[in-house]
C-alpha positions as CSV (number, residue, x, y, z in Angstrom):
1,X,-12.2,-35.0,7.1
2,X,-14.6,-37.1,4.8
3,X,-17.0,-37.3,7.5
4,X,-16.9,-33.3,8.3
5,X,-17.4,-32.8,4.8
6,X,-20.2,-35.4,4.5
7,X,-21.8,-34.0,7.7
8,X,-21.9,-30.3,6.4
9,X,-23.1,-31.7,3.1
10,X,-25.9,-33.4,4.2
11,X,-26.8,-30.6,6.5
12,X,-27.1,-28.5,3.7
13,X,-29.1,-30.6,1.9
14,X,-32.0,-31.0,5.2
15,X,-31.8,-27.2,5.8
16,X,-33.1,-26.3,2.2
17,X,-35.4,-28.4,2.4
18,X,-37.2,-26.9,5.5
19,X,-38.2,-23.2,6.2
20,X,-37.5,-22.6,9.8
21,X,-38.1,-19.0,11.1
22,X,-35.1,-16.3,9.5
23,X,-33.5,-14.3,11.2
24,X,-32.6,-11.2,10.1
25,X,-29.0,-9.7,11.0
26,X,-29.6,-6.2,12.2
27,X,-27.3,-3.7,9.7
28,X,-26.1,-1.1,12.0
29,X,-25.6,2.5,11.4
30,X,-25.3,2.8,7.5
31,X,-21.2,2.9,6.3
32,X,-19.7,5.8,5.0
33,X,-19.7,5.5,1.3
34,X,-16.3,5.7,1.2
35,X,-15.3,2.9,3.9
36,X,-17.9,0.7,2.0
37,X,-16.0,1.0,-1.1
38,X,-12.9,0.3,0.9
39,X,-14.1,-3.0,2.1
40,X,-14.7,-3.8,-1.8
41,X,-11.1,-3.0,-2.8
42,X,-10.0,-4.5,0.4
43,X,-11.8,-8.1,-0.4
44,X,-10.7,-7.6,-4.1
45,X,-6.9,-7.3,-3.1
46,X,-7.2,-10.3,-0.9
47,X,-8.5,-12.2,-3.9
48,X,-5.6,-11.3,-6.0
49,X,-3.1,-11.3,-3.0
50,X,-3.8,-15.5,-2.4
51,X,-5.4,-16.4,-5.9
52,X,-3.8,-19.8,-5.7
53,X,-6.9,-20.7,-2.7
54,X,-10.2,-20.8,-3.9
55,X,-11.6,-20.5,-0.8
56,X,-9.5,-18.1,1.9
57,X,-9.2,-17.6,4.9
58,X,-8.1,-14.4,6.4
59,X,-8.2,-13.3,10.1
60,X,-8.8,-10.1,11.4
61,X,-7.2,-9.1,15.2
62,X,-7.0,-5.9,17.0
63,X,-4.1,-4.4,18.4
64,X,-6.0,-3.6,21.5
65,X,-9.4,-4.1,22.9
66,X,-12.5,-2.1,21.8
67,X,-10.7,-0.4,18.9
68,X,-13.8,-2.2,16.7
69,X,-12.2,-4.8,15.1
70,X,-14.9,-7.3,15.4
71,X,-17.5,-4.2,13.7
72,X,-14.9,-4.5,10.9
73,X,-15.1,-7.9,10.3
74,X,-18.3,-7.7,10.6
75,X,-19.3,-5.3,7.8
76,X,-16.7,-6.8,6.1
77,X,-18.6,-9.8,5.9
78,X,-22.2,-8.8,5.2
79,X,-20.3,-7.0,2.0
80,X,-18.5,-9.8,0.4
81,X,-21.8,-11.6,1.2
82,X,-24.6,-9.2,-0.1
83,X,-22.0,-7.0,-3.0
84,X,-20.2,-9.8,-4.0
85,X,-21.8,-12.7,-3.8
86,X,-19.8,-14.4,-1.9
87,X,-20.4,-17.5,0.7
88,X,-18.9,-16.1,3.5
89,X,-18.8,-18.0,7.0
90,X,-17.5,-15.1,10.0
91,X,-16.1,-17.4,13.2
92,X,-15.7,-15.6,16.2
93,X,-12.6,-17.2,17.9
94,X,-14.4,-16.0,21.7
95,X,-17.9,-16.1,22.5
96,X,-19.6,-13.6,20.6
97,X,-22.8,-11.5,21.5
98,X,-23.2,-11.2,17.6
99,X,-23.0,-14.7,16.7
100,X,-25.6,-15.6,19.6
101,X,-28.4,-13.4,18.3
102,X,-28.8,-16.0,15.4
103,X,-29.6,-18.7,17.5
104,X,-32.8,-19.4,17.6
105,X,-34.3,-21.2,21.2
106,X,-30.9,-22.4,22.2
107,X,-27.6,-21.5,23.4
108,X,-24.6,-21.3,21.4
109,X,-22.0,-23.1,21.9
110,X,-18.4,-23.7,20.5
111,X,-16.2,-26.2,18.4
112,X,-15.0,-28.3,21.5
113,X,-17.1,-31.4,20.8
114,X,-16.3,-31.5,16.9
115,X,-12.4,-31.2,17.0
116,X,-12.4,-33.2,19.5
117,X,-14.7,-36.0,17.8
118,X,-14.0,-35.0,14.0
119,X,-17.5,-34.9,13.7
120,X,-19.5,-32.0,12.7
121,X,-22.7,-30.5,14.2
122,X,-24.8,-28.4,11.9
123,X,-26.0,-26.8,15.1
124,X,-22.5,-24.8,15.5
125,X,-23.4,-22.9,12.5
126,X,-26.3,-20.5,11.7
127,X,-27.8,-18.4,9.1
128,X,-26.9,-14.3,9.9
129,X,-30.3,-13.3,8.0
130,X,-28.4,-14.3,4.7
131,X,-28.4,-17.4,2.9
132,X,-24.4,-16.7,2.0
133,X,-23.7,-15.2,5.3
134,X,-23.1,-17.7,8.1
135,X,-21.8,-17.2,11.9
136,X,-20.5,-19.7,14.5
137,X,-18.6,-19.6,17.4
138,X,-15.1,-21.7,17.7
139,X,-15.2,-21.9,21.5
140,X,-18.1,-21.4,24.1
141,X,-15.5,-19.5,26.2
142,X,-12.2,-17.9,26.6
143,X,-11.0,-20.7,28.6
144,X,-11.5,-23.3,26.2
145,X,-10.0,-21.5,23.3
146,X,-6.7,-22.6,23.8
147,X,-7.7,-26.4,23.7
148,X,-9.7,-25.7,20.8
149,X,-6.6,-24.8,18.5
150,X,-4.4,-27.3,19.6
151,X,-6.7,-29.9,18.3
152,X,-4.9,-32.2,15.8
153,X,-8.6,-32.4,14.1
154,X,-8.6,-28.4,13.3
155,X,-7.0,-28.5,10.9
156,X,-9.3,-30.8,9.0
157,X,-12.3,-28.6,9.5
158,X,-10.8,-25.9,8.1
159,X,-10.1,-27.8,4.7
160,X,-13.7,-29.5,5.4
161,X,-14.9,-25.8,5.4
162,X,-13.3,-24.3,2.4
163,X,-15.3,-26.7,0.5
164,X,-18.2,-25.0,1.3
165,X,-17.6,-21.5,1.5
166,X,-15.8,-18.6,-0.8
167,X,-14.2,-16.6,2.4
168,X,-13.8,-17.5,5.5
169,X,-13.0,-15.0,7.9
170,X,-11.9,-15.3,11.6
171,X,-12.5,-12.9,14.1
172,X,-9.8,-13.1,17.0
173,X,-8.8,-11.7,20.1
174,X,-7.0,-8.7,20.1
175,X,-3.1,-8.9,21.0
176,X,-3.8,-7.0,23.9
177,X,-6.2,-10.0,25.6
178,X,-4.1,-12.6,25.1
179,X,-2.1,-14.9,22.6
180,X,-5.0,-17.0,21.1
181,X,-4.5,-14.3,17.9
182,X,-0.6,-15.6,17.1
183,X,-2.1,-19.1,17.7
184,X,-5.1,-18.8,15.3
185,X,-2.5,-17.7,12.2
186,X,-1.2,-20.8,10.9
187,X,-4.5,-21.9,10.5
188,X,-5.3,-18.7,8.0
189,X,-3.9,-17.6,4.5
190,X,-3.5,-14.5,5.8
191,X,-4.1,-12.6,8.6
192,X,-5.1,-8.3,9.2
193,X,-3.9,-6.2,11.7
194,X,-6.5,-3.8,13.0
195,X,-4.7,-0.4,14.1
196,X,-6.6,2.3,16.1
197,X,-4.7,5.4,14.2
198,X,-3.0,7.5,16.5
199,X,-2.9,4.8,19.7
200,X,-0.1,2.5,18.7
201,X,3.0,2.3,18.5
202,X,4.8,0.8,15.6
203,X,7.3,-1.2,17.6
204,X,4.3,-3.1,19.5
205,X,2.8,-3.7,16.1
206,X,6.2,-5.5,14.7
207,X,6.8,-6.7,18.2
208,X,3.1,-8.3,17.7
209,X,4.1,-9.6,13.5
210,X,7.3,-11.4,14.0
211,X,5.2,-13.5,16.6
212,X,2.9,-14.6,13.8
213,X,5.5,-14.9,11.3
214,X,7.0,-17.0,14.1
215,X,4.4,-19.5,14.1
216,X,4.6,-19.6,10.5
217,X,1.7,-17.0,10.3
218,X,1.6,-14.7,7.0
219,X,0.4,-11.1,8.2
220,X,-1.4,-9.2,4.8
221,X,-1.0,-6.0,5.9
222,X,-2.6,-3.3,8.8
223,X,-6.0,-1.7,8.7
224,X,-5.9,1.6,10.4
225,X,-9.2,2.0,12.2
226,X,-10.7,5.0,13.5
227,X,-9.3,8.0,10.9
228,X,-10.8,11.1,11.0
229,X,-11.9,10.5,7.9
230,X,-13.5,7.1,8.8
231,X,-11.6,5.6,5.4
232,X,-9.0,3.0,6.9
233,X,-5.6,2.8,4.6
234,X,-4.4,-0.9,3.9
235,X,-1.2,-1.5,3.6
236,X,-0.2,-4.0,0.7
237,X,3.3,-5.1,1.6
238,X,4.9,-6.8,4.5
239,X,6.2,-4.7,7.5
């Protein structure tokens, strides 16, 4: 872990000193007002709900595919980053369109190499337009995933992580495309259920809890996606 810290240290260090060409992340249609101030409360009630970690890490998974999970997470990022001044790194557990637009004349690839090594690369991790926003990419495909988590070194980079960053959030693949999701929770404070209001059933969503809880997962609450009025409702207590 001392080297993973030392690695992302140093990094740091050589990046500020040079000016390579920014990237600007693209901000997407503007939020409703009142799913902006949403995100604030939501990101506030984390804080309180695990104020014993100074950095946290909370993952976000969809119940099903395309019900935007990964926009979520997304704007949820870029506002803990830009309103409250957080430094927030976003992992995309799959490869991720989003993450590769930041990476500038190369191709991104995943976290194979370092848990396998315990050795960082500062090339895994890039700069969303931000200097407190920062993307990367745990595994360079779907097929990999699963070899990435059962890495004895994961751990490690996690806690390597949290001593550079305020939040840390993980966006997974949904329950519907596979199990990666209940795999990635112990590995999180605290993990978010994206709901598309009106689609699923509450019994898939408990089926879909006590699996996480199984692996020793602790599940925050549900976001309901996809009101009519665009405002999702968290729910602060355990199902």
């Amino acid at each position: 872990m001392t080297k993973i810290y030392e690695a992302l240290d140093n990094a740091g260090k050589e990046r500020a000193e040079t000016t390579p060409r920014r990237v600007i992340a693209p901000s997407g249609p503007q939020l409703p007002k009142g799913l902006a101030d949403t995100l604030v409360s939501l990101c506030q009630r984390i804080d309180a709900v695990l104020e014993d970690r100074r950095c946290r890490i909370v993952e976000f998974v969809g119940a099903q595919s395309g019900n935007d999970s990964s926009r979520l997470v997304r704007e949820f990022a870029r506002m803990a980053a830009t309103r409250l001044n957080k430094r927030v790194l976003l992992v995309s557990a799959g490869p991720s369109a989003y993450v590769n637009q930041f990476a500038i004349g190369g191709t991104v690839r995943g976290w194979e190499e370092m848990v396998e090594t315990g050795e960082l690369s500062e090339s895994l991790f890039y700069s969303a337009g931000d200097a407190r926003l920062t993307v990367s990419q745990m595994a360079s495909n779907n097929i990999s995933l699963p070899s990435v988590l059962s890495s004895p070194h994961l751990s490690a980079v996690f806690e390597a992580l949290r001593e550079r960053f305020d939040l840390i959030l993980i966006d997974a693949p949904s329950f519907e495309a596979s199990s990666d999701a209940v795999l990635l929770s112990p590995f999180a404070d605290g993990v978010i259920v994206v709901v598309e209001a009106g689609r699923t059933r509450w019994q898939a969503i408990k089926r879909w809890i006590n699996q996480i809880v199984g692996q020793h997962g602790n599940v925050l609450g549900v976001v309901f996606n996809k009101r009519r009025d665009y405002i999702p409702r968290f729910i602060y207590r355990r199902l």
